[in-house]
Every structure is written in C-alpha cells, then in structure tokens.
C-alpha positions, 0 to 999 in steps of 0.5 A: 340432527345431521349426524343421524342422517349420516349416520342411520340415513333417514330412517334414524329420524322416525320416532322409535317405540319407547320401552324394553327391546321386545329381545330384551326380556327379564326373564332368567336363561333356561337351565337344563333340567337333569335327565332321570340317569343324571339324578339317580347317579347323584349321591345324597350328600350332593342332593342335600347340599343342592337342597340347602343351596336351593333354600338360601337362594331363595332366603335372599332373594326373598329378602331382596324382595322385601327390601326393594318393597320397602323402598318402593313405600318409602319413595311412594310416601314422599312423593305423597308429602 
C-alpha cells in the first residue's frame, strides 16, 4: 500500500470504476470510404475480387460467431449441473 502512495500519491488509494476504459471501445477503426472517382477508376476484376474478399470475410466471421455461441451453451450448461 505504500508503494501506491509513493508511486500515484493519495489519489492512487481511491477505489477505480470497474469495466472497460470509456477510451477503450470494441468498436473496429473507421475505414475510409472510397470517393465516387476512386470507384469508378477500379477495373471490374478488382471489384469482383473485393466482392469475393468481402464474402469470405463475412463466412468466417460468421463461423467464429457460431463457434463462441456454442462454447457459451456448453459453459452455460455445466455450470447448470
């Protein structure tokens, strides 16, 4: 307890609010939106293989979803036991 004196002075000895720092979010960083002339100068080959990018992103990330659901209910059920 003296090191937190010594370190933070007294006000390292307040109790802290529990939980995530309110800087800290879950959200993802913005990404840039391409502007209208940054479309229109892709090819459709670059487009397409966005699209396909895009879709399997979303696969996995769909799965992943599924998978942390199903741990959840198996967690849940051995605490019911």
């Amino acid at each position: 307890m003296e090191t937190l004196v010594h370190e933070g002075g007294f006000l390292a000895l307040l109790p802290r609010s529990k939980g995530a720092h309110p800087e800290m979010s879950n959200s993802l960083p913005a990404q840039a939106t391409p502007t209208e002339s940054e479309l229109d100068t892709r090819s459709r080959e670059q487009l397409l293989n966005e699209i396909e990018y895009l879709r399997a992103e979303l696969a996995y990330l769909k799965k992943l979803d599924a998978l942390l659901q199903t741990k959840r209910q198996a967690a849940s059920k051995k605490k019911r036991k």
